[in-house]
Every structure is written in C-alpha cells, then in structure tokens.
VEXGU-996295 format. One record per residue (C-alpha): residue number from 1; chain; x, y, z. Coordinates in nm, 2 decimals, padded with zeros to 4 digits. Layout:
% VEXGU-996295
{NUM 'A' {X Y Z}}
...
***
This chain:
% VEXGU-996295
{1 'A' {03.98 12.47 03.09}}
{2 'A' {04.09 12.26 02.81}}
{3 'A' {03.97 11.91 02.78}}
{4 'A' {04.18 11.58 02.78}}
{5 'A' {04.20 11.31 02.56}}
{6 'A' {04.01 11.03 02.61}}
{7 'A' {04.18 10.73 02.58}}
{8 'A' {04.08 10.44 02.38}}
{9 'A' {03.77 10.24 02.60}}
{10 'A' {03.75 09.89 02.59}}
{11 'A' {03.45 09.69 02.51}}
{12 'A' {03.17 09.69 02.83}}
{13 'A' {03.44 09.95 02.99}}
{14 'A' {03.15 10.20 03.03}}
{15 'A' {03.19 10.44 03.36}}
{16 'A' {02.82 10.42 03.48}}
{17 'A' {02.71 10.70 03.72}}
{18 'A' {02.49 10.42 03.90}}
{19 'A' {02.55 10.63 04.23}}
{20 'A' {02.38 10.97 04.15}}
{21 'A' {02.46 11.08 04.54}}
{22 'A' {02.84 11.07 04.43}}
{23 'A' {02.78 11.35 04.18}}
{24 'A' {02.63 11.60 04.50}}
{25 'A' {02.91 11.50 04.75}}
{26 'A' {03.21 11.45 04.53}}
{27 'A' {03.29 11.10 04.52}}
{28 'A' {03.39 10.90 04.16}}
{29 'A' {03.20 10.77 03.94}}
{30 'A' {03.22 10.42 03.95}}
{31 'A' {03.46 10.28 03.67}}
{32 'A' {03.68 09.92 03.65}}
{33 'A' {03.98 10.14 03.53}}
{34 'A' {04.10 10.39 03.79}}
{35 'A' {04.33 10.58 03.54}}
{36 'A' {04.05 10.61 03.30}}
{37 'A' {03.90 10.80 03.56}}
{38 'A' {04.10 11.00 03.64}}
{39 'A' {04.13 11.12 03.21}}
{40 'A' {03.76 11.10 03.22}}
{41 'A' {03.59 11.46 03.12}}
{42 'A' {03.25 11.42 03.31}}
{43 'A' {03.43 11.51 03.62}}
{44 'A' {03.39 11.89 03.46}}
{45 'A' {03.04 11.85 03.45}}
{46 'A' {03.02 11.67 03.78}}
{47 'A' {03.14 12.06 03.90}}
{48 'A' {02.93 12.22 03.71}}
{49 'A' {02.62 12.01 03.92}}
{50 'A' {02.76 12.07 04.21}}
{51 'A' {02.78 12.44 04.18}}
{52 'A' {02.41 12.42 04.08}}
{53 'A' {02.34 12.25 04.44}}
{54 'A' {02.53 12.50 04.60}}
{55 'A' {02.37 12.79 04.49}}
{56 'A' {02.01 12.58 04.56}}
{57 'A' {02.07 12.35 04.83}}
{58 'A' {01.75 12.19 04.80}}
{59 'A' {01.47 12.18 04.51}}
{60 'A' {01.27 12.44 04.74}}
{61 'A' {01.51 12.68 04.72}}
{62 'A' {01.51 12.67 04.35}}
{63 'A' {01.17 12.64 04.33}}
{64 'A' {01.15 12.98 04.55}}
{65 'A' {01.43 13.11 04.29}}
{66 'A' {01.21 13.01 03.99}}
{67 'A' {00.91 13.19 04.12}}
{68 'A' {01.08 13.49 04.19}}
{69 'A' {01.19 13.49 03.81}}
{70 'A' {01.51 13.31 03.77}}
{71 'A' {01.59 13.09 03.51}}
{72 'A' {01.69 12.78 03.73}}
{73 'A' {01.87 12.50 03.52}}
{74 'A' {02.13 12.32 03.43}}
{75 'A' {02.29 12.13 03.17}}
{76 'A' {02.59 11.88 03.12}}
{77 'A' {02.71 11.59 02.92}}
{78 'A' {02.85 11.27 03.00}}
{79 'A' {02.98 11.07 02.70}}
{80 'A' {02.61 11.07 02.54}}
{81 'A' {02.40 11.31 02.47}}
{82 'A' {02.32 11.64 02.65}}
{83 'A' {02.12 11.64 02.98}}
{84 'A' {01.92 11.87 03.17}}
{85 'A' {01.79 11.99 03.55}}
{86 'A' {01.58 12.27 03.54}}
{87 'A' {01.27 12.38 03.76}}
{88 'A' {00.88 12.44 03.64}}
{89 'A' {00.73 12.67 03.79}}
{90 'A' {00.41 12.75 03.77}}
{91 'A' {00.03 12.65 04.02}}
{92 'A' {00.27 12.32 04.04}}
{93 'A' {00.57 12.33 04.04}}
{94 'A' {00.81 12.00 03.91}}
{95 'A' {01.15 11.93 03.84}}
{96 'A' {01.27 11.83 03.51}}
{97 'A' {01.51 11.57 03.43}}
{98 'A' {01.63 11.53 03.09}}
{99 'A' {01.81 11.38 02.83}}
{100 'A' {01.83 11.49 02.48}}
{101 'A' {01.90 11.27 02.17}}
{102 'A' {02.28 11.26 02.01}}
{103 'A' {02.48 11.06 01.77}}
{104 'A' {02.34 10.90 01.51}}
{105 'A' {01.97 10.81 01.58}}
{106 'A' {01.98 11.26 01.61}}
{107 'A' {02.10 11.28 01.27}}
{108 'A' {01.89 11.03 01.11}}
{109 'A' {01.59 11.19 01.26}}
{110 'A' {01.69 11.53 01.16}}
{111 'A' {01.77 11.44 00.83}}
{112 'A' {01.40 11.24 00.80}}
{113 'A' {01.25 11.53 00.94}}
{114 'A' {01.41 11.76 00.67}}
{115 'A' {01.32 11.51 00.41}}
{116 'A' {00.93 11.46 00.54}}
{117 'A' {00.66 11.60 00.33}}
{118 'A' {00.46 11.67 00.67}}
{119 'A' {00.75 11.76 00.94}}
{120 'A' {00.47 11.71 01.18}}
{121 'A' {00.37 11.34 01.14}}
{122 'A' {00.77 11.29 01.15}}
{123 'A' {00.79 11.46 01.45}}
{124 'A' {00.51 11.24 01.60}}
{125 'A' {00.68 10.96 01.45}}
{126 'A' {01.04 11.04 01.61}}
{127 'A' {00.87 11.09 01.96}}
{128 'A' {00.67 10.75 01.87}}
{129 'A' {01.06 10.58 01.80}}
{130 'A' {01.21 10.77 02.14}}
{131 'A' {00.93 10.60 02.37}}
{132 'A' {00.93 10.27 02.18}}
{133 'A' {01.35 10.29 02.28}}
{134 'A' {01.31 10.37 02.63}}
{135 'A' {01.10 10.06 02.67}}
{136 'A' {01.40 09.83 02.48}}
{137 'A' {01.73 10.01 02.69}}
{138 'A' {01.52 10.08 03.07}}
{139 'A' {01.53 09.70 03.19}}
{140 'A' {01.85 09.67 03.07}}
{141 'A' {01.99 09.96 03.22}}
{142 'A' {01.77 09.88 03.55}}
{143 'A' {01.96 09.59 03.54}}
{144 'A' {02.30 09.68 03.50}}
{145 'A' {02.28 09.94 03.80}}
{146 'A' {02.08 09.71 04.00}}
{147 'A' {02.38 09.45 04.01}}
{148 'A' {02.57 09.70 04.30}}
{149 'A' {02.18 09.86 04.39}}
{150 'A' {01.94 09.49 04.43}}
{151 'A' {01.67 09.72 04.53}}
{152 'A' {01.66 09.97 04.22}}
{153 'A' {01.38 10.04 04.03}}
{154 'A' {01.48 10.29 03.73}}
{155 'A' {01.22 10.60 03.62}}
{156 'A' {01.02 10.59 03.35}}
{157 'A' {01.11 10.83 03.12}}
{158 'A' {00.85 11.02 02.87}}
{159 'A' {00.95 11.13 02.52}}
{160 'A' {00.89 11.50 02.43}}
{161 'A' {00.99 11.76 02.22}}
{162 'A' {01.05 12.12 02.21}}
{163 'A' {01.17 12.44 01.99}}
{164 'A' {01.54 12.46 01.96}}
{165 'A' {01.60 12.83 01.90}}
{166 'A' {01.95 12.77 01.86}}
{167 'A' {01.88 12.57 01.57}}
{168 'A' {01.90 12.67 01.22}}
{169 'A' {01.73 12.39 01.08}}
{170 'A' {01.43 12.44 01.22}}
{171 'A' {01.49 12.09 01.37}}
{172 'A' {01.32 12.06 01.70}}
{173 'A' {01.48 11.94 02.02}}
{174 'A' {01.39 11.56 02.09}}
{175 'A' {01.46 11.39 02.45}}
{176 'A' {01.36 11.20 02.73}}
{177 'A' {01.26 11.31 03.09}}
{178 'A' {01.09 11.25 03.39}}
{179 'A' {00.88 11.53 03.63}}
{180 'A' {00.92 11.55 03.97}}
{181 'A' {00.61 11.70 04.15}}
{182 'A' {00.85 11.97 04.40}}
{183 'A' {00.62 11.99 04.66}}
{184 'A' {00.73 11.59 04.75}}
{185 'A' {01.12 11.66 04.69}}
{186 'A' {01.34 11.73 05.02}}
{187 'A' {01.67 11.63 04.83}}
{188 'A' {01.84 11.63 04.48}}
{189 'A' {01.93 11.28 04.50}}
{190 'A' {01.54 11.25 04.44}}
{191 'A' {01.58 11.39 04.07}}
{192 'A' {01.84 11.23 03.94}}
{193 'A' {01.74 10.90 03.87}}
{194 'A' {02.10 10.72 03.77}}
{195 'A' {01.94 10.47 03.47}}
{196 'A' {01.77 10.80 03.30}}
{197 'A' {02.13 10.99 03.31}}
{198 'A' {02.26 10.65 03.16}}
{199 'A' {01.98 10.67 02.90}}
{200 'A' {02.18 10.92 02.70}}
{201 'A' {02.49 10.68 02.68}}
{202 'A' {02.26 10.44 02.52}}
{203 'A' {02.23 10.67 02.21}}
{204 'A' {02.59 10.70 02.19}}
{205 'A' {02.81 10.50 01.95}}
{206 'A' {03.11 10.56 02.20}}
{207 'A' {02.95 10.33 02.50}}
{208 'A' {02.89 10.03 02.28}}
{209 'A' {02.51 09.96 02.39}}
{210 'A' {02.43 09.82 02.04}}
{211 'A' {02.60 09.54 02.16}}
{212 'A' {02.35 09.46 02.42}}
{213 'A' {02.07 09.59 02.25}}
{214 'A' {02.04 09.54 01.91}}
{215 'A' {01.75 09.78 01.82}}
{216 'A' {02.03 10.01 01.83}}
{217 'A' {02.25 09.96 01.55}}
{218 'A' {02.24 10.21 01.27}}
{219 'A' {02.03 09.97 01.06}}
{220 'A' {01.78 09.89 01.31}}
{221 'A' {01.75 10.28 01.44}}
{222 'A' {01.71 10.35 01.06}}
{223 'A' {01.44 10.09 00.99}}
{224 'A' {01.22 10.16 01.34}}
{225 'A' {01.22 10.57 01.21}}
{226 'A' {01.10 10.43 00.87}}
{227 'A' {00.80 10.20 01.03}}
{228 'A' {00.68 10.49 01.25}}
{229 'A' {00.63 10.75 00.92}}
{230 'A' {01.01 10.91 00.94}}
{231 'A' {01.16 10.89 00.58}}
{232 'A' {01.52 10.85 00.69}}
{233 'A' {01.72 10.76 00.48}}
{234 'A' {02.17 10.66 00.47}}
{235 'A' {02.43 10.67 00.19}}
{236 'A' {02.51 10.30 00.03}}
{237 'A' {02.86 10.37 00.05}}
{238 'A' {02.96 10.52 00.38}}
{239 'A' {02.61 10.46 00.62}}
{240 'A' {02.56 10.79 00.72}}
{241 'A' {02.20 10.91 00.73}}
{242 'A' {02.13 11.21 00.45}}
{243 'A' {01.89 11.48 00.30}}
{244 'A' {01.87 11.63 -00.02}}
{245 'A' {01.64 11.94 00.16}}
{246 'A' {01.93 12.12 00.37}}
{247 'A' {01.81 12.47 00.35}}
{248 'A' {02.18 12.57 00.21}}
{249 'A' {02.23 12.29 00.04}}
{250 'A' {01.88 12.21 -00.18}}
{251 'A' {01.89 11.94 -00.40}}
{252 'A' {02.21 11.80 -00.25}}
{253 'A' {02.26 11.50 -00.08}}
{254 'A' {02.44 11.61 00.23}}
{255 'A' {02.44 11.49 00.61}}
{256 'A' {02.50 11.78 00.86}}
{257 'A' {02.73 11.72 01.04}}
{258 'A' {03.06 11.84 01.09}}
{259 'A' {03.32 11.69 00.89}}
{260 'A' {03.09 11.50 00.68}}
{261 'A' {02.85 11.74 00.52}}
{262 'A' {02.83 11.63 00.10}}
{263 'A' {03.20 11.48 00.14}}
{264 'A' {03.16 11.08 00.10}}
{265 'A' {03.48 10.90 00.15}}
{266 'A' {03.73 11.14 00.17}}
{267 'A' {04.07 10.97 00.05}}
{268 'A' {04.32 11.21 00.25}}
{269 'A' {04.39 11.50 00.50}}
{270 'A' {04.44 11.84 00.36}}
{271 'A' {04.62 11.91 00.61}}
{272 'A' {04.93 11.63 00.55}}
{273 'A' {05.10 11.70 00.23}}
{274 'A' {05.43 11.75 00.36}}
{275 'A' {05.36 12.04 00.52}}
{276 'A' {05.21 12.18 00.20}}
{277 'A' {04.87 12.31 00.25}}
{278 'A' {04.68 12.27 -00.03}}
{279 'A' {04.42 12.09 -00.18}}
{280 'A' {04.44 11.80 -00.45}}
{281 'A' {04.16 11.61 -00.64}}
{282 'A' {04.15 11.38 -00.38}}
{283 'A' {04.03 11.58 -00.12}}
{284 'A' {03.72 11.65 -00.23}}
{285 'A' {03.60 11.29 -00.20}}
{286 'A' {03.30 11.17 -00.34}}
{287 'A' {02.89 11.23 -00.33}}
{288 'A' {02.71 11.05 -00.11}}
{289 'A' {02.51 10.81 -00.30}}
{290 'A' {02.16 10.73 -00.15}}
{291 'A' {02.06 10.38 -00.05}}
{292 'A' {01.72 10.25 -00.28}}
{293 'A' {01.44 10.28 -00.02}}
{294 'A' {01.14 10.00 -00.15}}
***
C-alpha cells in the first residue's frame, strides 16, 4: 500500500501516542489536527501491532510461541526512529521494548564510529551519549503525556547495542529499551510504555524536540559524542556529520546517507532541465569541507 504525503506539521503539532491501549483496540492517536490524522502514516503500523496481538493475544502466548521456536517480534515506525516488541526466551523469559536511534544523532555516531581509531571505546562512548539523553528527554516526555495521564510515571529506558547484520558498515545497532520480566505480564498494554515509544520522536528532526530540549540540536548532539570519546565530526558548509573511512569511499569525505553521500551543496536537480536529462557542471556540487576540530 503506497504511502501518503505528509503534510507540512506545525511547530508543537506532534501526534503523541500518550494512549498505548489505543494502538491494541483501534482508537486514534491523539492529535490537535483531525485531518492530519487522518494523512498520518503510523496508522499502517498501528495494523501491523495489532495483527501481532492477534496472532498472540497475550505475552504468554508468545512467550509459549517463543519457546517452541518461533521468532516472536515486531517492528514499526512512527515519525522517529524504528521500534521494536519481540519476546526473550530463555530460564526467564522478558519482553523487549525498543527504540532504535535515527536521524542525525545515527549518522553522526556512525560516522564517529567509522572515523574512531578504537570502534570499541566509540561504541562505549555512543551508548554512554544514548543513556546520558534518556535522562535529558524522559521528564520531559513524562511530562507532556502526564498532562491528559496526572498519574504517569514513564519507564526507564537502558541504552544497548547489538550486531546489525543488515549493515554493511559494520556499524552496530544503537537503541533504547526496557525488559519486561513475562512471568508478571497478563496484558500488552503492560509493554508498551507510551513516553519510551515517544523516545524515538525525540531523535527526530521532523517533531521539533530540539526546541524543548536543547541538548538536541545538531551542535550539542555533536559536542556530547565528542566529550564521551566519539570523534564526530560535520562539514563547515552544509552541517552534516562526515567520515573520510567509508569502506567504498577511503580517503573521502562523505556522509552516508542517501542523497547526500560526497555531494555538498548541490546547486540544481538533474532531473529539471526542461525535460532534458542530463547532467551539467553544476550538478555535481561541491566537497564537503570538514569543520577544524581543536
């Protein structure tokens, strides 16, 4: 099913899933623009949850699928970065809830950890950023939900990191999550804390959070990575974080992600010379030029 446009948000017009039991029983997220809503892609993803509870009602009978050898997870996405339910199994059995890094405090720590000398002290050091950031956006986001929920108290969340065998980097997977011991779950509603879910709007430029919290704004995510041992570093001209040790791309000074990559300033669109499709000088913009690091 094909996606639609988002339209443009307005400042502090976030749609917060503050009310995690309207994922399970199909009500709307809650939103102060109704036709937003209605445009709003995590309603796909809300499906996708809610085909995960029906195939496991309850955590116990995933936790009986898990030990008899399925894979029992899910994943979706709602503005921000990636998140994930999956069961545990093992003596003790938990549920997982997840978030995973996006936007640009993912590519500045990917482009650090290419850049590191030891990839394993900047690994330490971008798990050491992630828990230092939970403990600047959780009271915040505690608050925000706890304006229609007085009683709330939000999850702590624990930083952690894992293999990404999908990536070709190398780069490992950085998140978030919380563990839920199953043997004390009788519902979903209990693993799916609503300000942990929010978490992974907080590392997206598109909600605006830097607003509210500083410590998120591309110079401040770029200075805490440095403190904690992460040599990130941007280009002077157009602020996005680079390496020069992209494994197809040695020596240059790239950023990787799509439609950026070595280009700096690109002055046009290929695609709109009067419906002639070719390239001109321009198009090829210009190298990123590193910012001095002291």
């Amino acid at each position: 099913m094909p996606k639609k446009r988002k339209k443009d948000r307005k400042p502090h017009k976030r749609p917060v899933p503050v009310q995690a039991t309207a994922l399970a029983h199909g009500g709307e997220f809650l939103s102060d623009d109704e036709e937003y809503e209605e445009e709003y892609d995590g309603v796909e993803d809300r499906d996708i949850f809610r085909q995960f509870i029906q195939l496991y009602p309850t955590p116990g009978d995933a936790v009986r699928a898990a030990g008899a050898g399925e894979q029992v997870e899910w994943h979706g996405r709602i503005d921000g970065g990636m998140m994930r339910h999956r069961v545990l199994g093992g003596e003790n059995p938990t549920v997982e809830q997840a978030i995973f890094i996006d936007g640009f405090l993912a590519s500045a720590a990917c482009c650090g950890w290419l850049r590191a000398q030891d990839t394993a002290k900047a690994e330490s050091g971008i798990l050491t950023t992630l828990a230092e950031l939970h403990d600047l956006c959780r009271p915040v986001l505690e608050a925000e939900i706890r304006t229609s929920r007085p009683a709330y108290r939000a999850q702590e969340l624990h930083a952690f990191s894992e293999e990404a065998a999908d990536s070709p980097l190398g780069f490992p997977r950085f998140g978030l999550r919380a563990l839920y011991p199953a043997g004390q779950l009788t519902d979903w509603e209990q693993t799916r804390d609503p300000a942990a879910w929010n978490m992974s709007l907080c590392f997206s430029s598109f909600a605006n959070y830097d607003e509210e919290i500083p410590d998120l704004a591309r110079d401040a995510l770029t200075a805490r990575l440095r403190r904690n041992g992460v040599p990130a570093i941007r280009c002077a001209r157009c602020g996005m974080p680079l390496t020069d040790r992209h494994p197809r791309w040695s020596g240059v000074w790239t950023c990787p992600i799509a439609e950026i990559g070595p280009l700096c300033e690109v002055a046009s669109d290929v695609y709109d010379h009067d419906g002639i499709y070719m390239f001109t000088d321009a198009d090829f913009g210009q190298p990123h030029q590193p910012e001095p690091v002291s």
